[in-house]
Backbone as JSON Lines, residues from 0, in Angstrom:
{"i":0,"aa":"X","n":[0.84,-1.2,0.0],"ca":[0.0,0.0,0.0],"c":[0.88,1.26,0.0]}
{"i":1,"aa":"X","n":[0.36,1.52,-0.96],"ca":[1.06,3.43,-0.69],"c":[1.06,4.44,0.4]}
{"i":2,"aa":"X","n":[2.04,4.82,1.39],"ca":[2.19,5.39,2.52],"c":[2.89,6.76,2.08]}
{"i":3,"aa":"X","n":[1.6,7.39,2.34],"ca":[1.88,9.08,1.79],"c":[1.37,9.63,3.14]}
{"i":4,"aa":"X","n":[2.62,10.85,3.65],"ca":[2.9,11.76,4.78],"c":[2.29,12.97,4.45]}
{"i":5,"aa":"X","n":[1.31,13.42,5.59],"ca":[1.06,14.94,5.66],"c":[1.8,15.74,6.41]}
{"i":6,"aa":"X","n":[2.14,16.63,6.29],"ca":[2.72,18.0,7.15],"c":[2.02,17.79,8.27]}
{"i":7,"aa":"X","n":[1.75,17.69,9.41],"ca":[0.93,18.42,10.56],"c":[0.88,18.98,11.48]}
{"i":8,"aa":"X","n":[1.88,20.04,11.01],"ca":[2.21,21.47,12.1],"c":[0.98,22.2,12.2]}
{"i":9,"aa":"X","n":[0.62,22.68,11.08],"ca":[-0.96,23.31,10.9],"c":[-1.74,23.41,9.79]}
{"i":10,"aa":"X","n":[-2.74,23.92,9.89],"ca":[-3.53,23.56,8.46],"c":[-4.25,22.83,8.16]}
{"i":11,"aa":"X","n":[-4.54,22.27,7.1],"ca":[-5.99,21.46,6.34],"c":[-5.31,20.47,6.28]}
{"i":12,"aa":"X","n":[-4.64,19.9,7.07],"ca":[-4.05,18.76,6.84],"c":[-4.71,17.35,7.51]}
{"i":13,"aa":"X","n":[-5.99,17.5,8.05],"ca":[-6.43,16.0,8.62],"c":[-7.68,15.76,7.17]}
{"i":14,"aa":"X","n":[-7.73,17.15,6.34],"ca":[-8.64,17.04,5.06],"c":[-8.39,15.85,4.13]}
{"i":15,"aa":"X","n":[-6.55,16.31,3.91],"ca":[-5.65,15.16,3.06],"c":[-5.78,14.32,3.46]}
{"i":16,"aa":"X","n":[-5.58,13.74,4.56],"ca":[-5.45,12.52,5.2],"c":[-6.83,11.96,4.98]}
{"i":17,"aa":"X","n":[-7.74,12.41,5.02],"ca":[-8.95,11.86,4.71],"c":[-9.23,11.44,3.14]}
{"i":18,"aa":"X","n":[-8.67,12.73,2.5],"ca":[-9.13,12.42,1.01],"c":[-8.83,11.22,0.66]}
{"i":19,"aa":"X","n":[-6.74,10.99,1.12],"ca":[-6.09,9.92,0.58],"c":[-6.41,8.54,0.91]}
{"i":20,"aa":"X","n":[-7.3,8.8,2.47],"ca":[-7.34,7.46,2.77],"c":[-9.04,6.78,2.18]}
{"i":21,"aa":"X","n":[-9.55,7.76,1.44],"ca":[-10.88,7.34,0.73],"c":[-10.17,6.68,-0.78]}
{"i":22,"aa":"X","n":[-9.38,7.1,-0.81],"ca":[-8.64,6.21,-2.41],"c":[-7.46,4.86,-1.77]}
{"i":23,"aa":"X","n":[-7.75,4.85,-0.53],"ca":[-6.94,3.37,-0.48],"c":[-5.68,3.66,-0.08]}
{"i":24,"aa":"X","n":[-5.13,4.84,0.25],"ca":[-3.53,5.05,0.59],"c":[-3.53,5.27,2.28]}
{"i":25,"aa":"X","n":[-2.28,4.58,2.31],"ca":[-2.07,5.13,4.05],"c":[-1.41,6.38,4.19]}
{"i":26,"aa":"X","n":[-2.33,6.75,4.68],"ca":[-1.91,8.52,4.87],"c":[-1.64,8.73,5.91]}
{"i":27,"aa":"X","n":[-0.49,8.91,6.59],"ca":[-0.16,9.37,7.87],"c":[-0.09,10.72,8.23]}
{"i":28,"aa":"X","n":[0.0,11.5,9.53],"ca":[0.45,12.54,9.53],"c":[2.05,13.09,10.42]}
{"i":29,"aa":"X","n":[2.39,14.26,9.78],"ca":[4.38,13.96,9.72],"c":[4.36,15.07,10.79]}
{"i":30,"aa":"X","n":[4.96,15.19,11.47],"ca":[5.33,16.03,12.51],"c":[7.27,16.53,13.01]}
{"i":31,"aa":"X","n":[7.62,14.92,13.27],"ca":[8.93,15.08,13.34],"c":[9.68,14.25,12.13]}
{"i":32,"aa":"X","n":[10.88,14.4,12.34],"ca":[11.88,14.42,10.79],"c":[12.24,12.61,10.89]}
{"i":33,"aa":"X","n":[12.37,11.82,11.8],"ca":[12.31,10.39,12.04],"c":[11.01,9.88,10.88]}
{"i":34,"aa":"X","n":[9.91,10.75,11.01],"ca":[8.98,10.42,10.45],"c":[9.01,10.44,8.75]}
{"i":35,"aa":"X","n":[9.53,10.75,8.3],"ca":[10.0,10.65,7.02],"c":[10.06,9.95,6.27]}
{"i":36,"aa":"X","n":[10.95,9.21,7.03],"ca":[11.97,7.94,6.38],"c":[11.24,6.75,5.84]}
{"i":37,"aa":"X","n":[9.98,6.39,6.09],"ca":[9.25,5.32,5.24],"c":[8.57,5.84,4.55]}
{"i":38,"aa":"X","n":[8.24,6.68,3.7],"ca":[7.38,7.35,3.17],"c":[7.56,7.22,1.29]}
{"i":39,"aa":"X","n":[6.23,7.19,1.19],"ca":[6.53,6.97,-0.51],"c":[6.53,8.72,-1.12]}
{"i":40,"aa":"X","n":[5.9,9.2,-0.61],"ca":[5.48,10.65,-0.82],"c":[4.54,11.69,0.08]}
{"i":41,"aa":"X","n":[4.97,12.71,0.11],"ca":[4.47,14.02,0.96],"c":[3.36,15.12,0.44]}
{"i":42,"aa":"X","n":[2.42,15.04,1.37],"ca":[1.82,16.46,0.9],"c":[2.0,17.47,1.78]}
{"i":43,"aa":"X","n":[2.33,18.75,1.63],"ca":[1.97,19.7,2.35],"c":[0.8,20.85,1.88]}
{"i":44,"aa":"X","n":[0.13,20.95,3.46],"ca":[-0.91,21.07,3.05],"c":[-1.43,22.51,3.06]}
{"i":45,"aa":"X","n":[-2.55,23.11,2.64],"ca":[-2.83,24.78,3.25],"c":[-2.49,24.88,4.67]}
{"i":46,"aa":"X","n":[-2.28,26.47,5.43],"ca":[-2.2,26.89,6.33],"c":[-2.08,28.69,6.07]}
{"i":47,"aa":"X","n":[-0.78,28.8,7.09],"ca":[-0.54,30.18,7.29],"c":[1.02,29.64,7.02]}
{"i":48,"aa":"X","n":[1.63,30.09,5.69],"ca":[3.15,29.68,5.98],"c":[3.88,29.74,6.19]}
{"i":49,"aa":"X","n":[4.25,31.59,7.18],"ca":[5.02,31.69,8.19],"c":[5.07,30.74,9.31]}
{"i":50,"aa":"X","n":[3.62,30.49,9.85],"ca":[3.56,29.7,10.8],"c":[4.51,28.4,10.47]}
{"i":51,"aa":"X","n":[4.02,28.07,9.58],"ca":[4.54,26.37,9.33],"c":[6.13,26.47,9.27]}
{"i":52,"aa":"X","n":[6.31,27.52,8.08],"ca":[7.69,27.4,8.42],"c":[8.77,28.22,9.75]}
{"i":53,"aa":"X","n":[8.03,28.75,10.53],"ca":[8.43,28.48,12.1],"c":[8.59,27.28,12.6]}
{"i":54,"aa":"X","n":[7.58,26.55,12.7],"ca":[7.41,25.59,13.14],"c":[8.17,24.22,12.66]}
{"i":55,"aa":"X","n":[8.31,24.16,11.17],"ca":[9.68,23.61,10.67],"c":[11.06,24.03,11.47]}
{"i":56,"aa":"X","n":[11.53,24.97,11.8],"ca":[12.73,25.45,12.29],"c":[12.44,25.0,13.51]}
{"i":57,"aa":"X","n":[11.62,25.22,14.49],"ca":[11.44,24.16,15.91],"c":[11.73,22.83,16.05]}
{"i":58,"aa":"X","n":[10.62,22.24,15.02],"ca":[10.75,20.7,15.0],"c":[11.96,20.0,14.02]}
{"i":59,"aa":"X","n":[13.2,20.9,13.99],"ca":[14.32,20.47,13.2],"c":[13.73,19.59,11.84]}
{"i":60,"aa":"X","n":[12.72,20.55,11.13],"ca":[12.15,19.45,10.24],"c":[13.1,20.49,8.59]}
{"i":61,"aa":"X","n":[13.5,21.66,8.88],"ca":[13.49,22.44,7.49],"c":[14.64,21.38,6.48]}
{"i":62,"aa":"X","n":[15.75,20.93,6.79],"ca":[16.82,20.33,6.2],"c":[15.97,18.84,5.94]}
{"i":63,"aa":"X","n":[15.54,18.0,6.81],"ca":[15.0,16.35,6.39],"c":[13.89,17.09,5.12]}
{"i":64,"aa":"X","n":[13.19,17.76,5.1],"ca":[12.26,18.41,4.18],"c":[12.29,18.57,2.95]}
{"i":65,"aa":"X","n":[13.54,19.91,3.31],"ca":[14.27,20.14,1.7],"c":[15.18,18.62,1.46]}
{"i":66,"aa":"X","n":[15.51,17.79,1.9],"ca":[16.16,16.56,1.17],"c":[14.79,15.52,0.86]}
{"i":67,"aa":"X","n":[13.61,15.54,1.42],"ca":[12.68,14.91,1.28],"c":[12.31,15.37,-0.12]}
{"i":68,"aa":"X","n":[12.37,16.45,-0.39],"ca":[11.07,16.93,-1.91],"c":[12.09,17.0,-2.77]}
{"i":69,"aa":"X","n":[13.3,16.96,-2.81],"ca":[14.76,16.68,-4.04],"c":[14.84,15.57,-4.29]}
{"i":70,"aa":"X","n":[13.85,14.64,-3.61],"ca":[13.65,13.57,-4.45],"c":[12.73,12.73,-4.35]}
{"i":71,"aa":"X","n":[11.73,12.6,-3.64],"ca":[10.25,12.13,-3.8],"c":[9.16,13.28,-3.98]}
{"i":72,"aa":"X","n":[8.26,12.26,-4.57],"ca":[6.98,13.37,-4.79],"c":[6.67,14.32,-4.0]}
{"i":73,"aa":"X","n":[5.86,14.99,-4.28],"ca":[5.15,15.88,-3.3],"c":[4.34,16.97,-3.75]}
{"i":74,"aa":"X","n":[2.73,16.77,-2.91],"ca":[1.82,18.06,-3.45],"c":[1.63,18.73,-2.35]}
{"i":75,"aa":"X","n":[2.0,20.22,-2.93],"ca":[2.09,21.07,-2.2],"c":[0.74,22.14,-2.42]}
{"i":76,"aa":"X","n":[-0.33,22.34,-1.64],"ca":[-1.48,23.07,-1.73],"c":[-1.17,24.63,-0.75]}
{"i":77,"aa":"X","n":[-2.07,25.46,-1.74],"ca":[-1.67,26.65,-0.68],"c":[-0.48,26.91,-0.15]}
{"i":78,"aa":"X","n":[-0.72,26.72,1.0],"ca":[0.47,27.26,1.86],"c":[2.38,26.62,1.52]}
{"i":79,"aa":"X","n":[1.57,25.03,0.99],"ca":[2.39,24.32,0.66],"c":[3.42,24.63,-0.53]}
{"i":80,"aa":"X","n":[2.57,25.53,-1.66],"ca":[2.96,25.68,-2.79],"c":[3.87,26.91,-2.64]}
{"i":81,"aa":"X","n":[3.4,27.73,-1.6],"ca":[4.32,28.56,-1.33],"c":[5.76,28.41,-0.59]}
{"i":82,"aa":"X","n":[5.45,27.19,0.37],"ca":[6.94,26.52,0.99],"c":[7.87,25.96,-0.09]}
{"i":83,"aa":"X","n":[7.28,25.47,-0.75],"ca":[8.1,24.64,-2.09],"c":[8.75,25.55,-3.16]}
{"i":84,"aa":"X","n":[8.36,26.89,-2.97],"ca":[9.08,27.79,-4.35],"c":[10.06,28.26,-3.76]}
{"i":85,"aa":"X","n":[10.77,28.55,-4.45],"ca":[12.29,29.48,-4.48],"c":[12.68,30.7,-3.86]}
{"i":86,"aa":"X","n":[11.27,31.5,-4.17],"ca":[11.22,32.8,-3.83],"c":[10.11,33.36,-3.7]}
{"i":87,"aa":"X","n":[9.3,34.1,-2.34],"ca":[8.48,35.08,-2.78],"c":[8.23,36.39,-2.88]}
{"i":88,"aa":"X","n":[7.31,36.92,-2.85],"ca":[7.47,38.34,-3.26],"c":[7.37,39.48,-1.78]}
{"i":89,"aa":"X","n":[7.04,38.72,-1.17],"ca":[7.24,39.41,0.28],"c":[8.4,38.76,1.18]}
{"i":90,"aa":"X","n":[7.64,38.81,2.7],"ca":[8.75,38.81,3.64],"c":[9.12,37.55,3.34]}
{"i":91,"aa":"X","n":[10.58,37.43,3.84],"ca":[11.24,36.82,3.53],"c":[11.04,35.46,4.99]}
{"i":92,"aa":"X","n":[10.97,34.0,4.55],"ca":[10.51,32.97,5.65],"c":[11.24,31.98,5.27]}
{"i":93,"aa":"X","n":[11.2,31.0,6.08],"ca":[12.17,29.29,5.67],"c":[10.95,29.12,4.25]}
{"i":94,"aa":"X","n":[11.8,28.65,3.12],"ca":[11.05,27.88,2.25],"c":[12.07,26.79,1.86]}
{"i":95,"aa":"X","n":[11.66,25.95,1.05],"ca":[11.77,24.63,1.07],"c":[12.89,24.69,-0.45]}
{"i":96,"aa":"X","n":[12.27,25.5,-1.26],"ca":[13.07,25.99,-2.66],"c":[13.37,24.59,-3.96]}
{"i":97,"aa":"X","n":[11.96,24.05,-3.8],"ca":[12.63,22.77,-4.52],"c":[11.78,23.46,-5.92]}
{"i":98,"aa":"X","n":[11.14,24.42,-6.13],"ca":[10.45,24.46,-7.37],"c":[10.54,26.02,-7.78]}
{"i":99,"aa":"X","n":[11.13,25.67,-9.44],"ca":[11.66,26.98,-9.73],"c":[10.24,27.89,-10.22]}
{"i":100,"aa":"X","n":[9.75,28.74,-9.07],"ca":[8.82,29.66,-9.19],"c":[8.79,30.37,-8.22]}
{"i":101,"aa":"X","n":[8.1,31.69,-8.16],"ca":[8.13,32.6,-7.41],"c":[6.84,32.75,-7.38]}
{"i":102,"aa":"X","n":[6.74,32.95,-5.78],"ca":[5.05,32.59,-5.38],"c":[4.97,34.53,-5.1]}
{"i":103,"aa":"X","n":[3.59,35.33,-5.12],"ca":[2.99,35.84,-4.24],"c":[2.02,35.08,-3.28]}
{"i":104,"aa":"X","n":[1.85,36.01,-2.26],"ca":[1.6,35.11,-1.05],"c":[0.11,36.32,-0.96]}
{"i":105,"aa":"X","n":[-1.07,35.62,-0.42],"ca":[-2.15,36.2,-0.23],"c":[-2.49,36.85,-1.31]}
{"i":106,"aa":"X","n":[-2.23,36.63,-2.73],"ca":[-2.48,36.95,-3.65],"c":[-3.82,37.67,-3.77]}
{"i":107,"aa":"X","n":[-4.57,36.92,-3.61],"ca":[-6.53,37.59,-3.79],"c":[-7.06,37.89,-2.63]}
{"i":108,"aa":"X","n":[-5.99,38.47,-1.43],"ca":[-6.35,38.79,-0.54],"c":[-6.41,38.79,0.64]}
{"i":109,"aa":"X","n":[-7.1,39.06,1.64],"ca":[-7.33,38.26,3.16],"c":[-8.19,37.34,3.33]}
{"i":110,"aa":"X","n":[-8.44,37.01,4.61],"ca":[-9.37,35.6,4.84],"c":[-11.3,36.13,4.31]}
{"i":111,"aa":"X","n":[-11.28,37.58,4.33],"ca":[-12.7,37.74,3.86],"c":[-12.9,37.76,2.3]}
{"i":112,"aa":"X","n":[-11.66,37.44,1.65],"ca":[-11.57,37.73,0.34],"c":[-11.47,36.35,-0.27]}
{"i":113,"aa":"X","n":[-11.69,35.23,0.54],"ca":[-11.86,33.94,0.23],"c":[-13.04,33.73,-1.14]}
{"i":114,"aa":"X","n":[-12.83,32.79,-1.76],"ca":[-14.03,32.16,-2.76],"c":[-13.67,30.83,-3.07]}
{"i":115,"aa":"X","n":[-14.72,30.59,-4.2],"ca":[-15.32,29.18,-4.58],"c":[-15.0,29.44,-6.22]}
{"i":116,"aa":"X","n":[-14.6,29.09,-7.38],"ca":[-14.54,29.22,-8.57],"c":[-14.02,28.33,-9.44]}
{"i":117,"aa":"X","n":[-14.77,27.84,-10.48],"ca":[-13.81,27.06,-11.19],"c":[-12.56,27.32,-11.86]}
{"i":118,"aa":"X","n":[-11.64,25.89,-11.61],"ca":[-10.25,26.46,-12.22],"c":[-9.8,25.37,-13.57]}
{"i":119,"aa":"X","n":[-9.65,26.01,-14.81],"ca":[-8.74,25.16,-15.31],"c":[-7.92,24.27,-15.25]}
{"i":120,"aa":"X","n":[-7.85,23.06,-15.42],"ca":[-6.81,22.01,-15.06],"c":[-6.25,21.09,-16.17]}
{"i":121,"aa":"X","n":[-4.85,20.89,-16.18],"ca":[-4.87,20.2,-17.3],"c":[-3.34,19.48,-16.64]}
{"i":122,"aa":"X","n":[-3.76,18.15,-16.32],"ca":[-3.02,17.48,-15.36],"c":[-1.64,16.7,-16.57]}
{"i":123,"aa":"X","n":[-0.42,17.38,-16.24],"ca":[0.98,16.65,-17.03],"c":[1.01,15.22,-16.94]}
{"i":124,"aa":"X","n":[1.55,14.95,-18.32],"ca":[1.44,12.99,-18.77],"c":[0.22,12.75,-18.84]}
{"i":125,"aa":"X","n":[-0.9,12.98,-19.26],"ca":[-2.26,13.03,-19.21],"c":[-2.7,13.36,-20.15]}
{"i":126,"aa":"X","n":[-4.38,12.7,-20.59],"ca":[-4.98,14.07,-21.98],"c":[-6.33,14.17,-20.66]}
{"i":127,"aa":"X","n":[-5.82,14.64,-19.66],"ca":[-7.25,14.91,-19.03],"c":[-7.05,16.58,-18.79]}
{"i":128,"aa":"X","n":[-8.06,17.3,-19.54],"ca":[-8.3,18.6,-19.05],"c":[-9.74,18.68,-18.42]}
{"i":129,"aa":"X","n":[-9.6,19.28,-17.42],"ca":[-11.42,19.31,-16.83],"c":[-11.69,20.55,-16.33]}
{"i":130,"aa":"X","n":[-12.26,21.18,-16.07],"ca":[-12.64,21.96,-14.51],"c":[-12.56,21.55,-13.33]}
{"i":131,"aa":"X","n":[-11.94,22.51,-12.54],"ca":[-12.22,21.78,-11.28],"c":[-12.64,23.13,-10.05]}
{"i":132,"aa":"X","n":[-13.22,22.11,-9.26],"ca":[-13.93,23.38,-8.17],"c":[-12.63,23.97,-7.33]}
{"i":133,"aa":"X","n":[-12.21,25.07,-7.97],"ca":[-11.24,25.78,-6.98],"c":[-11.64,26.02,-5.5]}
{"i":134,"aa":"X","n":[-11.14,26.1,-4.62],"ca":[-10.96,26.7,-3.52],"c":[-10.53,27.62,-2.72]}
{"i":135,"aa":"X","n":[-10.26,28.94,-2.76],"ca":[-9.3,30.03,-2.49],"c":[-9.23,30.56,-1.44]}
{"i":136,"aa":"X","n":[-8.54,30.28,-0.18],"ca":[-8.41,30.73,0.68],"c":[-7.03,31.57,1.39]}
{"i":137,"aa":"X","n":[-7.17,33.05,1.06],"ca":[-5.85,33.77,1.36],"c":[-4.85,33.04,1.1]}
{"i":138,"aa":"X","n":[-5.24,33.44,-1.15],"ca":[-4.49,32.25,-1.89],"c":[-3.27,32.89,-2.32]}
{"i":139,"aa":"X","n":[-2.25,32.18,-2.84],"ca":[-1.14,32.64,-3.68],"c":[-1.24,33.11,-4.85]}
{"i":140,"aa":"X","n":[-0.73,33.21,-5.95],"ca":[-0.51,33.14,-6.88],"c":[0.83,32.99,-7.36]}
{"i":141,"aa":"X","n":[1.34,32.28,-8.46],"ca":[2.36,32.35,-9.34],"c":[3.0,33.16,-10.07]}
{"i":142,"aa":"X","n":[4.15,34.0,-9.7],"ca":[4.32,35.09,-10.38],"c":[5.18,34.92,-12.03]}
{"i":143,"aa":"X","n":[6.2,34.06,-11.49],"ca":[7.52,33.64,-12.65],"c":[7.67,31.88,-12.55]}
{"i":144,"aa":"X","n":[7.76,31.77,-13.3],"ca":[8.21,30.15,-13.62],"c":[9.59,29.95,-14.61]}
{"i":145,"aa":"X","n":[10.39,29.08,-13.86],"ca":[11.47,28.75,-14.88],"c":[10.73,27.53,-15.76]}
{"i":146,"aa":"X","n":[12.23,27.95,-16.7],"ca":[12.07,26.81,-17.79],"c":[11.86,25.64,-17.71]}
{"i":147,"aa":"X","n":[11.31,24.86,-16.66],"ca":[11.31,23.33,-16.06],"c":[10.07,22.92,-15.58]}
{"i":148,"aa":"X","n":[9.07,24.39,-15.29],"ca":[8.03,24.14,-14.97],"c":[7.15,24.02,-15.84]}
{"i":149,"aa":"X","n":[6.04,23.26,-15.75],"ca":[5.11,23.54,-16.26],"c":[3.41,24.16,-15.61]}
{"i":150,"aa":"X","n":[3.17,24.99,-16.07],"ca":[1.51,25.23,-16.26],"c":[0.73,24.49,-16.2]}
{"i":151,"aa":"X","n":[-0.04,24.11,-14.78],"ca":[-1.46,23.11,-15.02],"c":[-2.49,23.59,-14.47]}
{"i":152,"aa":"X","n":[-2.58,25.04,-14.15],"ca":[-4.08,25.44,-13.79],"c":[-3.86,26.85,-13.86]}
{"i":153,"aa":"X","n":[-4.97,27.36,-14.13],"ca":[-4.71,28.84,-14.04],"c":[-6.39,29.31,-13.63]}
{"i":154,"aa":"X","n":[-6.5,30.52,-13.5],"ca":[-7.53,31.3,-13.26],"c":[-7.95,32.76,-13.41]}
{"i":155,"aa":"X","n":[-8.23,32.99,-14.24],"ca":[-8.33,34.24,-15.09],"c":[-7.36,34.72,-15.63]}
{"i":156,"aa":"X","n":[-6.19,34.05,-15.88],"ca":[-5.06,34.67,-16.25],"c":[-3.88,34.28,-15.54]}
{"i":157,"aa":"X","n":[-4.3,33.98,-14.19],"ca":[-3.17,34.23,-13.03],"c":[-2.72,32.3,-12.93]}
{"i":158,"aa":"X","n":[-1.67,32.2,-12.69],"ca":[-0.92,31.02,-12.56],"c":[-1.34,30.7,-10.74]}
{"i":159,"aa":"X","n":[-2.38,29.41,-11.33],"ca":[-2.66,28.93,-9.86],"c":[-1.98,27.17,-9.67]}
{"i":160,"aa":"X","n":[-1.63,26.68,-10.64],"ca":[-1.19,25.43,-10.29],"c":[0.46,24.95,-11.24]}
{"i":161,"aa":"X","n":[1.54,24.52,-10.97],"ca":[2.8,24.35,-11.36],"c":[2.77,22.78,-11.22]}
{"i":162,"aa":"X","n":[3.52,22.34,-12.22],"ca":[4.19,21.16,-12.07],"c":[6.07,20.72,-12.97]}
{"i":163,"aa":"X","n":[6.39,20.17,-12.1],"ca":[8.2,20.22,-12.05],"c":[8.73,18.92,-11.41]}
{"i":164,"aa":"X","n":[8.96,17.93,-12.31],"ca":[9.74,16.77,-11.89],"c":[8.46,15.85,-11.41]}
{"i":165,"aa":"X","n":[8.31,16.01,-10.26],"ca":[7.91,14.93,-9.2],"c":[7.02,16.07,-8.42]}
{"i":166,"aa":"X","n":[7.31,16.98,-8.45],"ca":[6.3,18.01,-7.49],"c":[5.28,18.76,-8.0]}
{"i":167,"aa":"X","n":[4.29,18.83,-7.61],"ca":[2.71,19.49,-8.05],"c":[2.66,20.74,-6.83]}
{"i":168,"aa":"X","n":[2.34,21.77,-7.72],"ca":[1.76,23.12,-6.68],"c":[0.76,23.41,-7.22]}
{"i":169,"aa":"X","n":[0.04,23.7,-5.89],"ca":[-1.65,23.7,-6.4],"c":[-1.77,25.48,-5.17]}
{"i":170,"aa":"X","n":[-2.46,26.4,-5.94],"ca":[-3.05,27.61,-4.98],"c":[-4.11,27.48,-4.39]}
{"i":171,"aa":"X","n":[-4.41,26.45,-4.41],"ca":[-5.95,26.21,-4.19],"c":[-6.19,25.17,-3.12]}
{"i":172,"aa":"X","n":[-7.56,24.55,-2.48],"ca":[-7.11,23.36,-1.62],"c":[-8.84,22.58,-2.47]}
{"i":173,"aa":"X","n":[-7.9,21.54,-2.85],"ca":[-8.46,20.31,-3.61],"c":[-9.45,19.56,-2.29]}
{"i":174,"aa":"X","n":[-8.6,19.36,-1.02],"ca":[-8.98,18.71,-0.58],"c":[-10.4,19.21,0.74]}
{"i":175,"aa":"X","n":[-10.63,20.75,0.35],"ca":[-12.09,20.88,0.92],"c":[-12.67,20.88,-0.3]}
{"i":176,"aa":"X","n":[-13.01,19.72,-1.27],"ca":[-14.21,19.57,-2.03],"c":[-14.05,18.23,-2.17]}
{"i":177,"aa":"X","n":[-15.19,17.48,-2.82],"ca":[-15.66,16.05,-2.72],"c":[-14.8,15.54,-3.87]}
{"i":178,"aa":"X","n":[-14.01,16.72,-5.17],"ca":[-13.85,15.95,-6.25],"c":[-12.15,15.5,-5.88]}
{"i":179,"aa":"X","n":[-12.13,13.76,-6.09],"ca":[-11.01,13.46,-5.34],"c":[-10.05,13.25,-7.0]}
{"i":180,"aa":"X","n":[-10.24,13.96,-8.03],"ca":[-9.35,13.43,-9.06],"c":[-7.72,14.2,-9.11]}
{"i":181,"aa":"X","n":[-7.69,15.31,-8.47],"ca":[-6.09,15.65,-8.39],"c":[-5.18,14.37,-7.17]}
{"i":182,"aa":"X","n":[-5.94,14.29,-6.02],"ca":[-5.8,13.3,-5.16],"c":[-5.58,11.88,-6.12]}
{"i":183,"aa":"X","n":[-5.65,11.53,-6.62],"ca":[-5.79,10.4,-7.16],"c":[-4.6,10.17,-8.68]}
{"i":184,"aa":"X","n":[-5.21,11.5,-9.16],"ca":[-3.54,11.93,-10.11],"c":[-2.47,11.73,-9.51]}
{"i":185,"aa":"X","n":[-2.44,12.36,-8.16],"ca":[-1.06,12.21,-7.18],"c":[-0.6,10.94,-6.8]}
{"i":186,"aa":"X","n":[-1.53,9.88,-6.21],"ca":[-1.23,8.87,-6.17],"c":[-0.82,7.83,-7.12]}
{"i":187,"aa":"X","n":[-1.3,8.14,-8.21],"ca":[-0.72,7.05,-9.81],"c":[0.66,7.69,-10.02]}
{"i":188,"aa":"X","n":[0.57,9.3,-9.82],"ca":[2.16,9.9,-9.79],"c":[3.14,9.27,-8.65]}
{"i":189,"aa":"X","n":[2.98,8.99,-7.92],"ca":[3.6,7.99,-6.98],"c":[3.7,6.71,-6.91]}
{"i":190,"aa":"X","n":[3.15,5.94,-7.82],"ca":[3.24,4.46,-8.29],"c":[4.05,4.84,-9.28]}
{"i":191,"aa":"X","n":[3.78,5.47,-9.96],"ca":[4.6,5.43,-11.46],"c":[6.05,5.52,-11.2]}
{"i":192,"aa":"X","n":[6.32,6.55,-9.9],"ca":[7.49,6.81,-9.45],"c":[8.18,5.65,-8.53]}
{"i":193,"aa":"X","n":[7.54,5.14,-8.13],"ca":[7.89,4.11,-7.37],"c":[8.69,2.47,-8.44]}
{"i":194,"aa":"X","n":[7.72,2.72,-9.24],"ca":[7.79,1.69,-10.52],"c":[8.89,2.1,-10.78]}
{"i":195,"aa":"X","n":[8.83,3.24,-11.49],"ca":[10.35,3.56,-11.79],"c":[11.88,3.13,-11.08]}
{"i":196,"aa":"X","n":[11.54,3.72,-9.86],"ca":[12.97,3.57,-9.28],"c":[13.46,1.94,-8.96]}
{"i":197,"aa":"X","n":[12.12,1.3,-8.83],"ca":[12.19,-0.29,-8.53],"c":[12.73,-0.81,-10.09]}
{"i":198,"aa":"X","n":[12.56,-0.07,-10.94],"ca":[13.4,-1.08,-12.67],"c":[14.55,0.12,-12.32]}
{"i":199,"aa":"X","n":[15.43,0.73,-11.93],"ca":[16.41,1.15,-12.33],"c":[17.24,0.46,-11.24]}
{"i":200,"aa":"X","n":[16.85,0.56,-10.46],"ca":[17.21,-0.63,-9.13],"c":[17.76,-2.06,-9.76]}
{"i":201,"aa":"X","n":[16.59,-2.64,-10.59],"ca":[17.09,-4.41,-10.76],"c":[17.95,-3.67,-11.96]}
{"i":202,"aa":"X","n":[17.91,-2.83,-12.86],"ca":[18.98,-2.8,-14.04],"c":[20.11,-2.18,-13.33]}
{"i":203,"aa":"X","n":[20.06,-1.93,-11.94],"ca":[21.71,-1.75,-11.28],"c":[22.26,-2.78,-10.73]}
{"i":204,"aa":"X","n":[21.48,-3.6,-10.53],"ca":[22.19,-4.6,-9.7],"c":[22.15,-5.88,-11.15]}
């Protein structure tokens, strides 16, 4: 069974754990950096991401982290997507820097400036484009993307979802709505990856 880790310093993170464990995955939740180490893949989830990444620097989690997402999967929602970029456009906080983009942070606003809207999606290695019910809560946006990323959601213009290697950034949170198909993208993205490294494995030995 697939054993995928949530963040759970703060945030929508017992949401994930729920989504993943309605598709059959063991979803744990990650706290300290011991906790890591069996893991097929990570989500981090919405919050506040000063907070979180405080709270990374407490729980000696910022270094197991950044070596965690340089090389296993990982979807990063909201708050998450903002830990995972390089750079943002405000104050300066621990980020994680595994994905070449530059986040704004609270992009559409404060917590009263929240909404509901559909977002474009068009999920990489895939011919699935759909709608999907965005979620926006004192969301980011995407300002710059390097050459490595790609574009998989947007919303009126504005860059709400990235994908790069093995890592998915989403501005949005998938996992307060019923539709579990990014959840489920993620998880075949983590078999596939898993598959992988298990044939490069027997063609090393």
């Amino acid at each position: 069974m697939t054993r995928i880790g949530v963040l759970a310093l703060q945030g929508a993170f017992r949401e994930h754990v729920h989504a993943l464990s309605e598709l059959g995955a063991d979803a744990v939740e990650v706290r300290l950096p011991a906790e890591l180490d069996d893991l097929d893949a990570l989500v981090i989830p919405g919050g506040e991401s000063t907070t979180v990444g405080k709270l990374m620097e407490i729980y000696r989690l910022t270094e197991p982290l950044r070596r965690f997402v340089a090389e296993r999967p990982v979807l990063g929602t909201c708050a998450g997507l903002i830990l995972l970029a390089r750079r943002t456009t405000g104050d300066e906080q621990p980020l994680l820097g595994a994905m070449d983009v530059v986040v704004r942070r609270n992009a559409f606003g404060r917590q009263v400036h929240s909404f509901e809207s559909p977002v474009e999606l068009s999920l990489p290695g895939t011919d699935m484009e759909f709608s999907f019910p965005g979620v926006f809560i004192r969301a980011p946006w995407v300002e710059e993307v390097g050459p490595d990323v790609e574009v998989v959601a947007t919303w009126e213009g504005h860059i709400v979802g990235v994908f790069q290697g093995h890592l998915l950034g989403l501005a949005f949170h998938p996992e307060l709505t019923e539709d579990r198909r990014i959840h489920r993208f993620f998880l075949d993205m983590v078999e596939k990856e898993s598959e992988a490294k298990l044939a490069a494995a027997s063609v090393g030995a």
